[in-house]
Steps between C-alpha positions, in 0.01 A plus 500: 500500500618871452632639790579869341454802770185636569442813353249672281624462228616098535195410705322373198746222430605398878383160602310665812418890444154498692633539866685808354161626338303481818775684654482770261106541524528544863795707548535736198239442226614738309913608582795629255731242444814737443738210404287423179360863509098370471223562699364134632134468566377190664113615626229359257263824518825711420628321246107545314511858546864539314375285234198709452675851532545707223834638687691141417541355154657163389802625352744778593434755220818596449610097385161385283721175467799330687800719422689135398255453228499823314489498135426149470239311357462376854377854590284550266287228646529591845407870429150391377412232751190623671640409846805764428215767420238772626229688343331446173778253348402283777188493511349444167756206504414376796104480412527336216715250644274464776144478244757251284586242802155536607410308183741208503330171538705332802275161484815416269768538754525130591529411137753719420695429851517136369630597150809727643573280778723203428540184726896587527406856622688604812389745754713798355326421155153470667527806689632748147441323207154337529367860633632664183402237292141451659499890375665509173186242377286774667642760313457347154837392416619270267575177705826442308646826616458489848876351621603783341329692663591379902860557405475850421269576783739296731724769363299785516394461864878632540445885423215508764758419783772738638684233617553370121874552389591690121537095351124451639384877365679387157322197459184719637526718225538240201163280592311830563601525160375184391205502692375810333602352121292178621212681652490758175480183253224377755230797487537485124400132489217349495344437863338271654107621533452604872881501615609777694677635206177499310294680800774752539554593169110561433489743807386827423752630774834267455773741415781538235649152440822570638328569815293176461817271383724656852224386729437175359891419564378627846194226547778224412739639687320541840337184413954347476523690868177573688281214424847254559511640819153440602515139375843425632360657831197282517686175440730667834127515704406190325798340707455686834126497470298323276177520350126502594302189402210778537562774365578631134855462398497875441449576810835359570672683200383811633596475866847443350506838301370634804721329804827465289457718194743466204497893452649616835516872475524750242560871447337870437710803476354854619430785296387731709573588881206322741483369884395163604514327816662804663767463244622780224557357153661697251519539153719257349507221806444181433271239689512125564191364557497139659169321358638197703472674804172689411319141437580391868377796649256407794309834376471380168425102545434381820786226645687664197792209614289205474466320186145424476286383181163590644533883482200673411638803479850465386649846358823539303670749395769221301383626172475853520257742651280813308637651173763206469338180642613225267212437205616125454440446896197232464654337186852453672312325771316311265852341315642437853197316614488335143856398497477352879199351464685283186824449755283353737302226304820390364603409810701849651544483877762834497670313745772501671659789266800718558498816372658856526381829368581720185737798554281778471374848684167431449412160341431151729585260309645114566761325279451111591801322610526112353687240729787546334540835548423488883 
């Protein structure tokens, strides 16, 4: 397991970073950490307000994109996501997305689980490639294409992540490339009647295509990190605490994204001067804000700590809150469910597994260690 300092900005990938969170919510839920030079906010009813205030923004304006990534076809993607945006560019994205997934027939999920996964699939393979490919079919794509297509977003993933050295940013840079060739020749196919594709491109509101081709290199590429995650954190609670014979499989998925959420924190920057909390936050600060933590407040979910299928009122804040709550929330849970569901009747126990966690500042998620490695 990782055993890497706790701090705010290594919490995500530490093999035990809840103790800490607690701590912060009851000692300083919202404090400047001057080593990293970030505000940290802990508090669940806080962290809504930032992500609701028109003083804080996802990205500091002065650095649209990663100053590593600059001038490369990389950035040209990440400068369009909707996730990296405010205002109308956003928006008009972000509904049609959101009227587009709301259309995709899911009843076809355990097919298509059953086509992408093989029986010589390991759990690293389960957790990234089956999402993506689950997705892909979704999309529209041509089924031929898709190992292609993992590589390159296995690449990609590497221009999201300041932790990514100039060889990964290189190799960033060339599939973003590819990706947006691939996705170009795609949309001027012919697709398949009722795909996502389809629905988006007959939306009165979709935007320019470039806009449209960066943010569905986006879907995949949350689907390589985020939805991983979730699954590889589910087969984690699958070990330490197994499944209702009662209750809907769901239920389970999403206590996972709630109690151990593969999206740990993120970020907002401030545009303009404002108080919270008895705290002065000026322009051009930037703010952590633990989701992790949030999810296990006791003023947010009751017994925040316990892991506990029955909630009736579970809340999460694991995909995003207000203007930038995540629009592929219910169908991410969906291919996790899907995908487990499928491990399960073939005869997955996710047990015993060793495991250790992902560098990353904001990301939870577990690489699977075989025997021989251990």
């Amino acid at each position: 397991m990782a055993t890497t300092r706790i701090h705010p900005l290594a919490a995500a990938s530490h093999a035990h970073p809840y103790s800490y969170y607690a701590a912060l919510r009851d000692e300083a839920p919202i404090f400047f950490d001057a080593e990293h030079k970030i505000w940290v906010v802990s508090r669940a009813d806080l962290i809504m307000e930032l992500m609701q205030s028109p003083h804080c923004v996802v990205r500091p304006p002065n650095e649209p994109v990663p100053a590593a990534i600059v001038g490369s076809a990389a950035a040209e993607v990440f400068a369009r996501l909707i996730r990296m945006n405010e205002g109308q560019a956003h928006l008009h994205l972000k509904r049609a997305l959101q009227r587009s997934l709301a259309l995709v027939d899911t009843a076809c999920l355990p097919q298509l689980v059953k086509k992408w996964r093989s029986a010589e699939c390991d759990l690293h393979a389960l957790c990234h490639f089956v999402p993506v490919a689950v997705l892909a079919d979704l999309l529209g794509f041509a089924p031929d294409t898709r190992p292609e297509i993992m590589g390159w977003i296995a690449d990609f993933v590497a221009c999201l992540s300041p932790l990514s050295s100039e060889a990964d940013i290189a190799r960033a840079s060339v599939a973003a490339q590819c990706l947006l060739v691939h996705f170009t020749g795609v949309l001027e196919g012919d697709l398949p009647q009722g795909s996502l594709l389809a629905n988006l491109l007959q939306d009165s509101e979709c935007p320019d295509r470039q806009a449209l081709l960066a943010n569905l290199i986006g879907l995949l590429t949350q689907s390589y990190e985020a939805t991983a995650g979730l699954l590889g954190n589910c087969l984690i609670a699958l070990q330490q605490h197994g499944v209702s014979d009662t209750l809907p499989l769901t239920s389970f998925v999403e206590e996972v994204a709630r109690y151990d959420p593969p999206v740990q924190s993120t970020r907002r920057f401030v545009v303009q001067d404002f108080e919270i909390h008895g705290q002065l936050l000026r322009k051009g600060d930037a703010i952590l804000l633990i989701l992790a933590a949030a999810n296990r407040d006791a003023a947010f979910n009751a017994k925040g700590d316990d892991f506990a299928l029955s909630r009736t009122d579970r809340r999460s804040l694991s995909f995003g809150h207000g203007r930038h709550s995540c629009p592929g929330q219910v169908l991410a849970i969906k291919i996790t469910t899907a995908i487990l569901s499928d491990y399960l009747a073939q005869g997955g126990t996710a047990g015993p597994l060793q495991w250790m966690y992902q560098a990353s500042v904001n990301g939870r998620i577990p690489r699977f260690i075989s025997p021989q490695e251990c």
